[in-house]
N, C-alpha and C positions, 0 to 999 in steps of 0.2 A: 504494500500500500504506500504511495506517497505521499508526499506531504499536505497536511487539513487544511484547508481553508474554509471560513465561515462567513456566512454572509446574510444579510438582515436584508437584502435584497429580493424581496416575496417573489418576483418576474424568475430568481433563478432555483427557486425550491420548487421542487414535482411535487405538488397537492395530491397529485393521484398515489405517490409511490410515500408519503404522508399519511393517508387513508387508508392504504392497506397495512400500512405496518399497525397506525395507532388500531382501527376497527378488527384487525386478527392477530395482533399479538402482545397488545400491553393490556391490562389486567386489568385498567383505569378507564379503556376506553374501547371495550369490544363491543363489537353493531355498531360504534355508531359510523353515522351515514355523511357520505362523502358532502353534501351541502351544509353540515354542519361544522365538517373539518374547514371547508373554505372560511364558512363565514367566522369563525373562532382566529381562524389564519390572520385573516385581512380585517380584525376586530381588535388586532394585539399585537406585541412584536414578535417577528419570525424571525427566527434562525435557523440556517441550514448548512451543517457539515459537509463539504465537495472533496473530492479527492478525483486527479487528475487521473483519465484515462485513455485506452485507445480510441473510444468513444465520442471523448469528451468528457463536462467537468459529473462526477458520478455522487449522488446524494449520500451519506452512510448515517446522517445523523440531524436528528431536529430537536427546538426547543422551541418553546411559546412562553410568554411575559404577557401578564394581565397587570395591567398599570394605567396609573392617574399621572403619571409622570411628573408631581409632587411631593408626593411622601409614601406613597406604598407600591410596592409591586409583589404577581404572586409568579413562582416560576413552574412553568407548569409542560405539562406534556413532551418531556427528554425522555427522546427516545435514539438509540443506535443499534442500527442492522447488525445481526447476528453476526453476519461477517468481516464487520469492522469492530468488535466487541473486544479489551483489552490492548485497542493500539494508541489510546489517548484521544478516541474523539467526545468521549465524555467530557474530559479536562477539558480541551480544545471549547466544545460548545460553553459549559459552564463560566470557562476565563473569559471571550467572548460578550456574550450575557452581561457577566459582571460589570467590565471595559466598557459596556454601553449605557451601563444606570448609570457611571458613577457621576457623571456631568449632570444627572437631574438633582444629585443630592438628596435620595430619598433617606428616611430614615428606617426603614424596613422591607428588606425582602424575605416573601415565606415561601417556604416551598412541603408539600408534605408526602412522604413519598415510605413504600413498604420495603426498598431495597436501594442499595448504592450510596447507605450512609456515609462512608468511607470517603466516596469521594466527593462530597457535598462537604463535609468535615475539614476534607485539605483545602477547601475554599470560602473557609471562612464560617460556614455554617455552625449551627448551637448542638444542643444534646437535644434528644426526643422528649418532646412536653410530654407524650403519649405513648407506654411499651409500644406499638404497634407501629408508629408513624413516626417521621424525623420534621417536626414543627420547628422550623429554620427562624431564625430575623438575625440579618443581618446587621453585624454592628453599625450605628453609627461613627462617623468619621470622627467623633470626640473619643467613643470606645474605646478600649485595648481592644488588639484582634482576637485576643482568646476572652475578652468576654461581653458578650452577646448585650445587646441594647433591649430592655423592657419596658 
């Protein structure tokens, strides 16, 4: 795989290859239906993991930001193809992500999520409010990085 590149560029993320990942394989988000995926899409920020090909540029990774673009955002629907899974486009989408709130200055991003604590953690992320779920906020810029703004 070569090198990630990520882009918040909705024109260069495949909706369709978006919908079939979130609607049959993430856990958060089965049936649902590809007019939802769009309008969620183009309702919020999108990001999309590329990795260059013989093809051209090849999707392996998404994420979505529901935000007021003042003080909260929530991050939501990261998801990475099976076959890009352990080469850093997790990292890649999440640094990303990050890199593009931080000029709103929010005070809060949450994210809640049943897996992939670990590397929500090396980015800054909190402990689990909830055994079951990892209930994120992201420090404030006054915070230390190890500990979480409430």
């Amino acid at each position: 795989m070569g090198p990630i590149t990520v882009t918040d560029d909705l024109a260069r993320i495949d909706l369709d290859v978006v919908h079939r990942w979130l609607s049959t394989d993430a856990y958060w988000a089965l049936g649902r239906s590809r007019e939802t995926v769009e309008a969620a899409a183009r309702g919020s920020l999108s990001f999309g993991a590329l990795v260059r090909s013989d093809d051209g540029d090849e999707l392996v990774g998404y994420a979505r930001v529901v935000t007021d673009r003042a003080t909260f955002a929530w991050l939501c629907d990261v998801y990475v193809a099976p076959s890009a899974r352990g080469r850093g486009v997790g990292s890649a989408l999440v640094r990303a992500v990050l890199e593009a709130l931080e000029p709103m200055g929010l005070s809060r991003v949450m994210l809640a999520t049943h897996d992939a604590h670990a590397l929500y953690r090396r980015h800054g992320f909190g402990e689990p409010a909830h055994p079951e779920w990892l209930m994120a906020l992201q420090p404030t810029p006054a915070a230390s990085p190890a500990t979480p703004a409430v």
